[in-house]
py3Dmol code that shows the C-alpha trace and the ligand (Angstrom):
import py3Dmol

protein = """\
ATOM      1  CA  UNK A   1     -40.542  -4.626  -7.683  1.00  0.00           C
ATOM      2  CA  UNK A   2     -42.730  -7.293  -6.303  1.00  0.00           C
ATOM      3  CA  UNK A   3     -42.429 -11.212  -6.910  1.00  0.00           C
ATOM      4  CA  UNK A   4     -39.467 -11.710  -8.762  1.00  0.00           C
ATOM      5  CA  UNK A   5     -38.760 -14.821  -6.275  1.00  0.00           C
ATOM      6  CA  UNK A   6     -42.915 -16.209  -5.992  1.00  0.00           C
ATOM      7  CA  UNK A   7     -42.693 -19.679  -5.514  1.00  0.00           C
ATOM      8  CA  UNK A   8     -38.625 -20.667  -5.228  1.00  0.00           C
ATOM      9  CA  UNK A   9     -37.162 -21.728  -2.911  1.00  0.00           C
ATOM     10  CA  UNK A  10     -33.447 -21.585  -1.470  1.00  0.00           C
ATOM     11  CA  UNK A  11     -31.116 -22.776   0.961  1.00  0.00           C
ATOM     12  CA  UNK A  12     -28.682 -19.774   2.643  1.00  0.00           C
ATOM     13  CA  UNK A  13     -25.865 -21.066   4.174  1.00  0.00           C
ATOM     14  CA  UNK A  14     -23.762 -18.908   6.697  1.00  0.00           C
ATOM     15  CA  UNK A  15     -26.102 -16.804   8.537  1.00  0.00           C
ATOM     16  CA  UNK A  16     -24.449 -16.136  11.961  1.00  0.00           C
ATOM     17  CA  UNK A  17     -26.283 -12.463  12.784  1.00  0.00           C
ATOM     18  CA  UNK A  18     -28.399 -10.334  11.532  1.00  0.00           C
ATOM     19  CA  UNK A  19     -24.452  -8.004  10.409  1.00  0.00           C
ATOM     20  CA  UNK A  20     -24.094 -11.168   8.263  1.00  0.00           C
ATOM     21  CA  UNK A  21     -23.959 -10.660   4.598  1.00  0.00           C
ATOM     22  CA  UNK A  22     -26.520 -13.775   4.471  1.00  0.00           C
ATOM     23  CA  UNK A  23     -28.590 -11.735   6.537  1.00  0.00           C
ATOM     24  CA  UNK A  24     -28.411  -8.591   3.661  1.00  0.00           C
ATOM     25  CA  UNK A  25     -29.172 -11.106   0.866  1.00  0.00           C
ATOM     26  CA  UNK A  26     -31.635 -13.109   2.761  1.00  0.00           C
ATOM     27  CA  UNK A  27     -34.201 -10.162   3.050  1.00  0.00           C
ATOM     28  CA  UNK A  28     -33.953  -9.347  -0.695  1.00  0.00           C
ATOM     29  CA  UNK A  29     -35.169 -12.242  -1.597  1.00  0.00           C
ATOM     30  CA  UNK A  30     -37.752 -13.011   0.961  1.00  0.00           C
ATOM     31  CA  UNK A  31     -38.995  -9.474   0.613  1.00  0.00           C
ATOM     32  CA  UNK A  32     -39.282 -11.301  -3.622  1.00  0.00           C
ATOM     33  CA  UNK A  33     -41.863 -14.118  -2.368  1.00  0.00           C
ATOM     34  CA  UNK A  34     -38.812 -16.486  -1.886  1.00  0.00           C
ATOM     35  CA  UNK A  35     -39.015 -19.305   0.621  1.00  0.00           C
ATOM     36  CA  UNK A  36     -35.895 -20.187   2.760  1.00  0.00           C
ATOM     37  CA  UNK A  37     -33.881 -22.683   4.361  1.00  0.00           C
ATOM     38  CA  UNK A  38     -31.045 -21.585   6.673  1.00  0.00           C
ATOM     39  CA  UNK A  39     -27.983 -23.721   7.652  1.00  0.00           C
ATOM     40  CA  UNK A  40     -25.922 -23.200  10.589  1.00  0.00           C
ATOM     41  CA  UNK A  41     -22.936 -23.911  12.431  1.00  0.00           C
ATOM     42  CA  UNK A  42     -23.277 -25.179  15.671  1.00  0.00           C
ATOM     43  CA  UNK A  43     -25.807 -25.372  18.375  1.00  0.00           C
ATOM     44  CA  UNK A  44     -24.813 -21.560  19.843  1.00  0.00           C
ATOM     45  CA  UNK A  45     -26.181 -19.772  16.755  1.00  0.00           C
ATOM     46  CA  UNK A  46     -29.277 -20.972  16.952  1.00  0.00           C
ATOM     47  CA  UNK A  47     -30.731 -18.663  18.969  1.00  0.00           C
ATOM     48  CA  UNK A  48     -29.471 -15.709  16.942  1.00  0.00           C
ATOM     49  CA  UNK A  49     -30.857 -17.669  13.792  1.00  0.00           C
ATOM     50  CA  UNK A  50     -34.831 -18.925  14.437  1.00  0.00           C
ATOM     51  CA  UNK A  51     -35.778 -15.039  15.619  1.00  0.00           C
ATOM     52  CA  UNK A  52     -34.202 -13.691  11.914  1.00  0.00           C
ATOM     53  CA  UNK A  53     -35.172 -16.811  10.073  1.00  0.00           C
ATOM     54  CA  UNK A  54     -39.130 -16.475  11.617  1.00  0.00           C
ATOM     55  CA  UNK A  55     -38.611 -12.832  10.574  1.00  0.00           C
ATOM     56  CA  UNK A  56     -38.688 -13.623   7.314  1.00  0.00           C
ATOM     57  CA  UNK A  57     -41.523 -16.562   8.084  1.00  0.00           C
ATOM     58  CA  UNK A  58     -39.344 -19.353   7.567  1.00  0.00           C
ATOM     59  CA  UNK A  59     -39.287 -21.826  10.863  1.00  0.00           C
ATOM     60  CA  UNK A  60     -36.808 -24.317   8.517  1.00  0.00           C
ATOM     61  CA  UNK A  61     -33.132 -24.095   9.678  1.00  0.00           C
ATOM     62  CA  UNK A  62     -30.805 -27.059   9.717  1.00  0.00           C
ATOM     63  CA  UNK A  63     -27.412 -27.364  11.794  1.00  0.00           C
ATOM     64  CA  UNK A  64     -24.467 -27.948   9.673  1.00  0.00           C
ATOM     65  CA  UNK A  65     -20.688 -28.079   9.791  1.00  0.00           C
ATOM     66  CA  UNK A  66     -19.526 -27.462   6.063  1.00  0.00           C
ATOM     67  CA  UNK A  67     -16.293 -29.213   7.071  1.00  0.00           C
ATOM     68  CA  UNK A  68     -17.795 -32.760   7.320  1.00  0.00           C
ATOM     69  CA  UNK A  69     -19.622 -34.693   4.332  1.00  0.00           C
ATOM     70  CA  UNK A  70     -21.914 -36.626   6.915  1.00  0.00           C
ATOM     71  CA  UNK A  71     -23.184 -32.629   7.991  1.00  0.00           C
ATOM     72  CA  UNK A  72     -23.248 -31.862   4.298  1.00  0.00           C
ATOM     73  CA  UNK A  73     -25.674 -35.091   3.344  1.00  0.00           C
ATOM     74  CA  UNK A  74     -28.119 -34.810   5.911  1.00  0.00           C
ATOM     75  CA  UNK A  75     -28.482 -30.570   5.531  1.00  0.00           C
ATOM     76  CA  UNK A  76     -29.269 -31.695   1.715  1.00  0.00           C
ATOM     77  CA  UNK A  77     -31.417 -34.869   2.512  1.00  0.00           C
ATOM     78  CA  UNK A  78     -33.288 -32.760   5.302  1.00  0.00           C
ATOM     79  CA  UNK A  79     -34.370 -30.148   2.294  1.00  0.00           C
ATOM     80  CA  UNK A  80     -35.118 -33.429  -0.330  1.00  0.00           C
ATOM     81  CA  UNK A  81     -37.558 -34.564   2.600  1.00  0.00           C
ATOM     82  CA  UNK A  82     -39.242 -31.532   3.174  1.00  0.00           C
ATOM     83  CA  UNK A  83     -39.299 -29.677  -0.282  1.00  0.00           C
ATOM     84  CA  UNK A  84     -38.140 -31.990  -3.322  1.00  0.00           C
ATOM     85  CA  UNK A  85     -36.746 -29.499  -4.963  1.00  0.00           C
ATOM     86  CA  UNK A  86     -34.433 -26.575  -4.699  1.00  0.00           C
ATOM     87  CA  UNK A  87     -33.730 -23.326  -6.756  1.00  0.00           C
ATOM     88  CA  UNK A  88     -30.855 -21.145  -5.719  1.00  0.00           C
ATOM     89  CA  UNK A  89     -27.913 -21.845  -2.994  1.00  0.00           C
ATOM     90  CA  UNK A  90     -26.346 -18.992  -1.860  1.00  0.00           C
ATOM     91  CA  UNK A  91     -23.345 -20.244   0.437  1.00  0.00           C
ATOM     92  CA  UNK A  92     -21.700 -17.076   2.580  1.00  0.00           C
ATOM     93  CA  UNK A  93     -19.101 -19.137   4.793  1.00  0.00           C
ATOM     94  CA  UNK A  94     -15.170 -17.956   5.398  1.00  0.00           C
ATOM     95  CA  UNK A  95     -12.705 -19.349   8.075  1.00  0.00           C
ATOM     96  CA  UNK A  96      -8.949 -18.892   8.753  1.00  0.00           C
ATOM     97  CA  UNK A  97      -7.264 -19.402  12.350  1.00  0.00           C
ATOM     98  CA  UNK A  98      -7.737 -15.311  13.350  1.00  0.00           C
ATOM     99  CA  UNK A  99      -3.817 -15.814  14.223  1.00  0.00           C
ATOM    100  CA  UNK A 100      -3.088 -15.834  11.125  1.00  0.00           C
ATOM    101  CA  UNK A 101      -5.091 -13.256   9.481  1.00  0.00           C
ATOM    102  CA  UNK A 102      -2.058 -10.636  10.751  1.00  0.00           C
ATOM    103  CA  UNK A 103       1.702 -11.159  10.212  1.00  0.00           C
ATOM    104  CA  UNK A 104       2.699 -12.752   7.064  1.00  0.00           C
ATOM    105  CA  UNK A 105       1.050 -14.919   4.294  1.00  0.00           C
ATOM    106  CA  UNK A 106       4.511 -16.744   4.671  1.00  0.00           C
ATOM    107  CA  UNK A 107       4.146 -17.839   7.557  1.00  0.00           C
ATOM    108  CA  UNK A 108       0.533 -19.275   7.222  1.00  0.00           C
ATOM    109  CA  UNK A 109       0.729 -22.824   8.794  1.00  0.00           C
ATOM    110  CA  UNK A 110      -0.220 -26.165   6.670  1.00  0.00           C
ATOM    111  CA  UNK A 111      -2.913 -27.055   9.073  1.00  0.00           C
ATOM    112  CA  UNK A 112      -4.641 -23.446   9.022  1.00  0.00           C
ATOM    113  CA  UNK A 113      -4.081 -23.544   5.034  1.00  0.00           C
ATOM    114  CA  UNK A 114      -6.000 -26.925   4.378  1.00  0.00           C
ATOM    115  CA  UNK A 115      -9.038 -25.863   6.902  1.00  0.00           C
ATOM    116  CA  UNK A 116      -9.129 -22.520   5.115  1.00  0.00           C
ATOM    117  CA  UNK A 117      -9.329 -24.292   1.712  1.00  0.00           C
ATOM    118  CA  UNK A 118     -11.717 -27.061   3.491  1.00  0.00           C
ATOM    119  CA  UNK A 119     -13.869 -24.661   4.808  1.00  0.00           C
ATOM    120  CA  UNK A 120     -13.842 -21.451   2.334  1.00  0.00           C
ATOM    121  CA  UNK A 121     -13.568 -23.108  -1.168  1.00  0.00           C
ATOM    122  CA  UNK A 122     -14.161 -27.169  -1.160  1.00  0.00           C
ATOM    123  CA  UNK A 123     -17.680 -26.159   0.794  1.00  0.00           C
ATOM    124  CA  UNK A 124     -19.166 -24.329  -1.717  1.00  0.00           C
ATOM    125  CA  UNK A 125     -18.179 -27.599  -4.242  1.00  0.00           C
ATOM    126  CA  UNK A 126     -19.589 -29.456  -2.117  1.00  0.00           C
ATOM    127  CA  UNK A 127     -23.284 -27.953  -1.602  1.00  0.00           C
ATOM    128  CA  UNK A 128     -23.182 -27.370  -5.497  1.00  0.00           C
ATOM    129  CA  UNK A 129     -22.343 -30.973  -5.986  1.00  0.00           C
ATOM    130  CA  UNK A 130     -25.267 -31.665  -3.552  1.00  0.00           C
ATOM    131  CA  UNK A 131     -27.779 -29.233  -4.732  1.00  0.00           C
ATOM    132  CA  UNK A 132     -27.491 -29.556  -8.755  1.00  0.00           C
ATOM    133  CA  UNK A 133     -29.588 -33.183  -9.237  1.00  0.00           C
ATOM    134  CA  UNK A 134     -32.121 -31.127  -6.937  1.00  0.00           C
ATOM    135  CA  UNK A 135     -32.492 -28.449  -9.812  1.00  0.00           C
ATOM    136  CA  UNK A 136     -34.480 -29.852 -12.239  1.00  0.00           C
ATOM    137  CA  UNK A 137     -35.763 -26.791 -13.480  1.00  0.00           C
ATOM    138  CA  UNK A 138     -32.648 -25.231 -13.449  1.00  0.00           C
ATOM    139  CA  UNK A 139     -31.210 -22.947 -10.019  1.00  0.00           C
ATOM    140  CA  UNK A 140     -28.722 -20.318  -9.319  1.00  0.00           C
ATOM    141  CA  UNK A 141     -25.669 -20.663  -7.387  1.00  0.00           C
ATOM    142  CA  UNK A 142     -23.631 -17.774  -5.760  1.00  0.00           C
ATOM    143  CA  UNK A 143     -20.872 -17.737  -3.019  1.00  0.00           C
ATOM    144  CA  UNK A 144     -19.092 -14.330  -1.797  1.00  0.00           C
ATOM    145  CA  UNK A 145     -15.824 -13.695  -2.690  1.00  0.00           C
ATOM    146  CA  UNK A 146     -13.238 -10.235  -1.877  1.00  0.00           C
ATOM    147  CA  UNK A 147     -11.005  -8.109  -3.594  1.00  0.00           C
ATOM    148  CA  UNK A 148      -8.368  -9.789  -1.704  1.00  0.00           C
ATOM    149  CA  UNK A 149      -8.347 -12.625  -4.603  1.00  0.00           C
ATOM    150  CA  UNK A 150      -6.967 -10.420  -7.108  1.00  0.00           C
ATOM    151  CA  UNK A 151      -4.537  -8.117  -5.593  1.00  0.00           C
ATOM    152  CA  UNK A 152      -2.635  -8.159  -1.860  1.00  0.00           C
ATOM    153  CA  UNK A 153      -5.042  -6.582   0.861  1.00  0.00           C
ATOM    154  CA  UNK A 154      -3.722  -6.473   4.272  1.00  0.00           C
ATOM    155  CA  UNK A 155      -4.099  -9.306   6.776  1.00  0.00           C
ATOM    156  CA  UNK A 156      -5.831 -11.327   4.123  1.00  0.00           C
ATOM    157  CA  UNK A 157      -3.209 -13.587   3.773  1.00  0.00           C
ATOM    158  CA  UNK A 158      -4.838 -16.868   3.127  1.00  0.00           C
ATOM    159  CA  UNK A 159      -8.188 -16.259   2.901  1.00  0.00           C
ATOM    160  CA  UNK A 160      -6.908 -14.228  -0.251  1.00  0.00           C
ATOM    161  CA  UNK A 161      -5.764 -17.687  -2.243  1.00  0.00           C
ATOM    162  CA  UNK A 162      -8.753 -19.332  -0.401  1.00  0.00           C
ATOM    163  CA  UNK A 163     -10.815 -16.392  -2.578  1.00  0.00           C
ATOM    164  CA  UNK A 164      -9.066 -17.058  -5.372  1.00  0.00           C
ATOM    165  CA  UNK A 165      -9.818 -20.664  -5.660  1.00  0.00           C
ATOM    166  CA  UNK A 166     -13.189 -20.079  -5.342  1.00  0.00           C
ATOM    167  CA  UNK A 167     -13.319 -17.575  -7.976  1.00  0.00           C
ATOM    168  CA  UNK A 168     -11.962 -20.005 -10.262  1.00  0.00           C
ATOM    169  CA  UNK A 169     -14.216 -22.922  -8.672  1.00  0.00           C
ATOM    170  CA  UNK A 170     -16.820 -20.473  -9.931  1.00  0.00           C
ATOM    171  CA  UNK A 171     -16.384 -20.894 -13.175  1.00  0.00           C
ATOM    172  CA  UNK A 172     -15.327 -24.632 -13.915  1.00  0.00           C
ATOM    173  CA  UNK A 173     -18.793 -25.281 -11.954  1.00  0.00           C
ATOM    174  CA  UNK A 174     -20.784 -22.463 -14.409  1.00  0.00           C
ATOM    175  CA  UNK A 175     -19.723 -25.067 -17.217  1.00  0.00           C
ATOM    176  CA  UNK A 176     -20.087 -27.797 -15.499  1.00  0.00           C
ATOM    177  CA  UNK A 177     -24.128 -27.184 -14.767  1.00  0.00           C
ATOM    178  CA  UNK A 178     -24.588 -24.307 -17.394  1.00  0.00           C
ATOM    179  CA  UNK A 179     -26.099 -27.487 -19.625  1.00  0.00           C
ATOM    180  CA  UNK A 180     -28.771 -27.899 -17.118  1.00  0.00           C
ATOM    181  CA  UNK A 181     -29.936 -24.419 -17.024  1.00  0.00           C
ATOM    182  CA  UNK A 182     -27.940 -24.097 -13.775  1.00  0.00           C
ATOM    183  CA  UNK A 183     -26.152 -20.402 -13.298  1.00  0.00           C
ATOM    184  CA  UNK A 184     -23.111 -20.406 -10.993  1.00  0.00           C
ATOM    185  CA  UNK A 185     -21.483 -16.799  -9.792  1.00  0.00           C
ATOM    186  CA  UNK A 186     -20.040 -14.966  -7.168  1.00  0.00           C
ATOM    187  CA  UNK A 187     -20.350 -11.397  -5.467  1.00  0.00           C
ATOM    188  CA  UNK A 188     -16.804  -9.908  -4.576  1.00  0.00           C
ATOM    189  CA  UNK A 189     -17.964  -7.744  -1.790  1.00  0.00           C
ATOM    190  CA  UNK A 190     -16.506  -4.949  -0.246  1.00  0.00           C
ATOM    191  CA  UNK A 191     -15.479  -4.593   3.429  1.00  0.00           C
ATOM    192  CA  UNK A 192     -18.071  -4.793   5.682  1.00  0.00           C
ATOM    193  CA  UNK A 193     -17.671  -5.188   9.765  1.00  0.00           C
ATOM    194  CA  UNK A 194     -19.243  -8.389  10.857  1.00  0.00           C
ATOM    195  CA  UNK A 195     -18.281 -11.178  12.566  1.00  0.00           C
ATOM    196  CA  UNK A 196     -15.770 -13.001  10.298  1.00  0.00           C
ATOM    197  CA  UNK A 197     -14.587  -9.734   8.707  1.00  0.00           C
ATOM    198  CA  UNK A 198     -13.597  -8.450  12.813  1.00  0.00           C
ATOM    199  CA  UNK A 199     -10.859 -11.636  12.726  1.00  0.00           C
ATOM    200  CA  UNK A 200      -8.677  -9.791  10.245  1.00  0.00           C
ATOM    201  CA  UNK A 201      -6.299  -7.118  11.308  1.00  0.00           C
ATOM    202  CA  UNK A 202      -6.710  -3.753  11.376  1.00  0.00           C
ATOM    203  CA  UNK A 203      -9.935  -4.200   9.525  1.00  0.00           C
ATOM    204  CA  UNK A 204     -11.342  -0.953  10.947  1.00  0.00           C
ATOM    205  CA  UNK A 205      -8.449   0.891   8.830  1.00  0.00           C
ATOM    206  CA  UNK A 206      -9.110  -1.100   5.446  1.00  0.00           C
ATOM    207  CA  UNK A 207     -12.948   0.142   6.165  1.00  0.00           C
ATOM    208  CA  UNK A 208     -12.017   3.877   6.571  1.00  0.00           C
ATOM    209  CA  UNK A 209      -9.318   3.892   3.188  1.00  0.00           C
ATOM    210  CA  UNK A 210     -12.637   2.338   1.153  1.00  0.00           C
ATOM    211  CA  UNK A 211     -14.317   4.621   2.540  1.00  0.00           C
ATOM    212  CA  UNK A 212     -12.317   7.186   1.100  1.00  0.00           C
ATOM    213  CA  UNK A 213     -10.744   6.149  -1.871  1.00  0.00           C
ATOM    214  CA  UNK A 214     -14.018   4.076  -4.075  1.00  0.00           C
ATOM    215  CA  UNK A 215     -15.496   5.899  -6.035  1.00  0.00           C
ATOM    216  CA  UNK A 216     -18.931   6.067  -4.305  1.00  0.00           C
ATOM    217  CA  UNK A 217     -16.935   7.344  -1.324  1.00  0.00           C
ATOM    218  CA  UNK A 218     -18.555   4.900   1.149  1.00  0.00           C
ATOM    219  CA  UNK A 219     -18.608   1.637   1.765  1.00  0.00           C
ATOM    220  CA  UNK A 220     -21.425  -1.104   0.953  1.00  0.00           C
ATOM    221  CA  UNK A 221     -24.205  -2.164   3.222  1.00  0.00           C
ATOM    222  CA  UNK A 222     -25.294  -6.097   3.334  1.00  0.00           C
ATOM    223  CA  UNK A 223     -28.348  -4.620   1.457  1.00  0.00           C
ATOM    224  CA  UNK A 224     -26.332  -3.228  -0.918  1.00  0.00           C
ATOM    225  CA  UNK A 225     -25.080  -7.220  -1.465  1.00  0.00           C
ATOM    226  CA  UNK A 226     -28.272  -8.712  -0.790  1.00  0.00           C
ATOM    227  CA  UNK A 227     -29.760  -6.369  -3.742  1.00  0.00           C
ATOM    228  CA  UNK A 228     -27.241  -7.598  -6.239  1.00  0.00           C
ATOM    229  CA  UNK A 229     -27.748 -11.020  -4.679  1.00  0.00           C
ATOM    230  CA  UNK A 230     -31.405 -10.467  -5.481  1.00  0.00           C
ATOM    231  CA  UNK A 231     -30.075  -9.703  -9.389  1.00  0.00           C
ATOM    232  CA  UNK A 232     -28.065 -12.840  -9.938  1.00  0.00           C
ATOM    233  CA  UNK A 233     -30.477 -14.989  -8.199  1.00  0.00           C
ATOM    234  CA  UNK A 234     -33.464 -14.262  -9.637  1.00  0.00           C
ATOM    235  CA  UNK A 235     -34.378 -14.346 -13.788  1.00  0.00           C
ATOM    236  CA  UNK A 236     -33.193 -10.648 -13.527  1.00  0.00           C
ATOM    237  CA  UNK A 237     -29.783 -12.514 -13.954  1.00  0.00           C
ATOM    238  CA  UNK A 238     -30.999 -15.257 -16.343  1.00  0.00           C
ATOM    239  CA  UNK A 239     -27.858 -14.508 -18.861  1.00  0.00           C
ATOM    240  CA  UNK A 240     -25.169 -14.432 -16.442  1.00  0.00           C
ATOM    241  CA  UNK A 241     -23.318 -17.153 -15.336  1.00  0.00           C
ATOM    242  CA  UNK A 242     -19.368 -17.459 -14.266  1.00  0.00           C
ATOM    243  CA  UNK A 243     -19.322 -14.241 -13.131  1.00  0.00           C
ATOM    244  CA  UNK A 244     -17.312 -12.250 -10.283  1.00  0.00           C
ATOM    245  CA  UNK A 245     -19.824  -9.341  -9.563  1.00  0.00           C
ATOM    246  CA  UNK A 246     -17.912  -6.335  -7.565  1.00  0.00           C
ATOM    247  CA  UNK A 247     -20.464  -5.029  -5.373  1.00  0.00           C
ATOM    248  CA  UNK A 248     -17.566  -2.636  -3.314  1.00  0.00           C
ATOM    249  CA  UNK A 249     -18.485   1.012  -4.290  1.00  0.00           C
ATOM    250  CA  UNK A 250     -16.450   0.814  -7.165  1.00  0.00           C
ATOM    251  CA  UNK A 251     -13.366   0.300  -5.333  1.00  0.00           C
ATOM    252  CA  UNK A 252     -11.498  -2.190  -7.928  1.00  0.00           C
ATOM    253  CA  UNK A 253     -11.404  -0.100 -10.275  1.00  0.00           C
ATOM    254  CA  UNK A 254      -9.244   2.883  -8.606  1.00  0.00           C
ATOM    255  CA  UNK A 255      -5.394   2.742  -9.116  1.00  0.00           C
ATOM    256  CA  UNK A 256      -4.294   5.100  -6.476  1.00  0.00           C
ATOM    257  CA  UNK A 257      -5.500   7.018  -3.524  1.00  0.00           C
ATOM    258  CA  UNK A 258      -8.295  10.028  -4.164  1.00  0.00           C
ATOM    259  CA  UNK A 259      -6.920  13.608  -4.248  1.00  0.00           C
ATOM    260  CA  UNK A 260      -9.599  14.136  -1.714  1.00  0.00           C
ATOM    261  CA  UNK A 261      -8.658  11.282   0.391  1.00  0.00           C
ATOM    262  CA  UNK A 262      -7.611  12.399   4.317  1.00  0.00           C
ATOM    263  CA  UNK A 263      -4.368  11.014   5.470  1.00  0.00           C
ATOM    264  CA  UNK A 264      -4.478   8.176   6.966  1.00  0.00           C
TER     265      UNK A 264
END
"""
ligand_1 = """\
44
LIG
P -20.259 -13.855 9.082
O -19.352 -14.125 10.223
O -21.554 -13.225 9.367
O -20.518 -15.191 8.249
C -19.561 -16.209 8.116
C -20.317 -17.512 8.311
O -19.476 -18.639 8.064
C -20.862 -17.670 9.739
O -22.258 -17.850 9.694
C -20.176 -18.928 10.238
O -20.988 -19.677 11.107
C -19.956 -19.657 8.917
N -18.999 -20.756 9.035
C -17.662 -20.701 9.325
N -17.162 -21.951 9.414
C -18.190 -22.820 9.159
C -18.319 -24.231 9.124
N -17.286 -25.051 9.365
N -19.543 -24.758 8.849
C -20.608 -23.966 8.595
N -20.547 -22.626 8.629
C -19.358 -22.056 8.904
O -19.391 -12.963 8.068
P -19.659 -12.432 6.586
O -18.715 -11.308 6.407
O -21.110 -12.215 6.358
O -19.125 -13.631 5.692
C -19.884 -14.254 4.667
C -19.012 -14.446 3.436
O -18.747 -13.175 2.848
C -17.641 -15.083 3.694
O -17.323 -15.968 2.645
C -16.716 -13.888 3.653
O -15.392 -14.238 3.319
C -17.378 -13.099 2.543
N -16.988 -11.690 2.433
C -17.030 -10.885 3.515
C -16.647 -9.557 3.400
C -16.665 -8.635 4.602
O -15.966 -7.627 4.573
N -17.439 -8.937 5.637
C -16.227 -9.052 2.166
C -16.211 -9.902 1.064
C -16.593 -11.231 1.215
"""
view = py3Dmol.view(width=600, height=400)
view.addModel(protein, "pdb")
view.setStyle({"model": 0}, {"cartoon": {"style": "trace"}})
view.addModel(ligand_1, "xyz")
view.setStyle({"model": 1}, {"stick": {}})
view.zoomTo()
view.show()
């Protein structure tokens, strides 16, 4: 495969290290001929961004805090100014008080609940909103989504309705643009340790039972992601829109634990 991205260009939002999913799907597509623009969050990760970003031989990163509209406009207006145009988003950002990833849903707080929403689900609105009147030629959108959404994982607790709304954000948003020849979907990866995934409890246990009870009988890798990213971001994809992709080793599809499982 060579070229499947030559001459688009994207914006990746949530790249925090190089164990960040953003990171997996970032190389798949650069490694396509894709240009990119990274967002970040705060001042502090910019010295774990600009080596990974120049990596890839991109020197274009813009601060941004997804949780305020004046950080929203001038990421987008930055990428207007310096490119025009834009052709795929991909937007890989999660946040729930860590206190509250443990315990019970229940007890999730009102404050935590709206920043998780803020944060997890009105954000990716929000750079769609943004980024769809810079598609002329049509784009792809994709945010990552879990398991968690459909069924009760534990220590997911909010993040698991934040998931959920997104899913479903998904798809009013694929009809919303799908007239523009603008796709909108989502990857529902599997568990993999990074930095946002090491806030939920006992994650290290809901690694090992994937591990041993999808059907691959591993877990995924952020290339595994960023290869399915590469998919639904590219024309590979040009068909697909609305879609929840599981890209988890098989694991929503298994209704108990494996006879070969170890006990855990
Ligand atoms: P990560 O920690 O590498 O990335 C999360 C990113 O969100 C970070 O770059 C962080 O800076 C950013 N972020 C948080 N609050 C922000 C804000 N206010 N403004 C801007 N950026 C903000 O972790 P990750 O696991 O790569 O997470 C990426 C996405 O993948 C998340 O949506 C996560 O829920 C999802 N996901 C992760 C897993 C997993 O097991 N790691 C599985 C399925 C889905």
């Amino acid at each position: 495969m060579t070229g499947l991205m030559d001459g688009k260009r994207g914006l990746i939002m949530g790249l925090a290290n190089d164990k960040s999913i953003a990171w997996g799907i970032a190389k798949a597509v650069a490694a396509e001929g894709a240009e990119l623009c990274f967002s970040y969050q705060g001042e502090q990760l910019l010295k774990r961004v600009t080596p990974l970003a120049q990596q890839l031989g991109s020197d274009f990163m813009v601060e941004c805090d997804v949780s305020s509209e004046e950080s929203m406009d001038a990421l987008f207006a930055e990428i207007e100014k310096k490119w025009g145009k834009l052709d795929f988003v991909v937007h890989a950002i999660g946040f729930s008080d860590k206190n509250e990833l443990r315990g019970r849903y229940v007890d999730t707080s009102r404050a935590n609940f709206k920043m998780s929403m803020d944060i997890s689900v009105y954000s990716f609105t929000a750079a769609c909103q943004r980024a769809v009147g810079m598609m002329p030629d049509g784009g792809s959108l994709l945010t990552l989504t879990y398991y968690g959404a459909e069924k009760v994982m534990p220590n997911y607790h909010v993040q698991g309705l934040c998931k959920a709304a997104l899913e479903s954000s998904v798809r009013y948003i694929a009809e919303d643009v799908g007239k523009d020849g603008i796709r909108c979907n989502a990857i529902s990866a599997g568990p993999i340790k990074t930095l946002a995934a090491s806030g939920i409890g006992d994650f290290r246990y809901i690694l090992k039972w994937n591990e041993y009870n999808a059907p691959l009988r591993r877990t995924v890798t952020i290339e595994d992601v960023g290869k399915s990213a590469l998919y639904l971001l590219s024309d590979l994809g040009s068909g697909v829109t609305g879609e929840v992709l599981h890209v988890d080793s098989g694991y929503h599809v298994v209704g108990m634990k494996a006879i070969d499982a170890p006990d855990m």
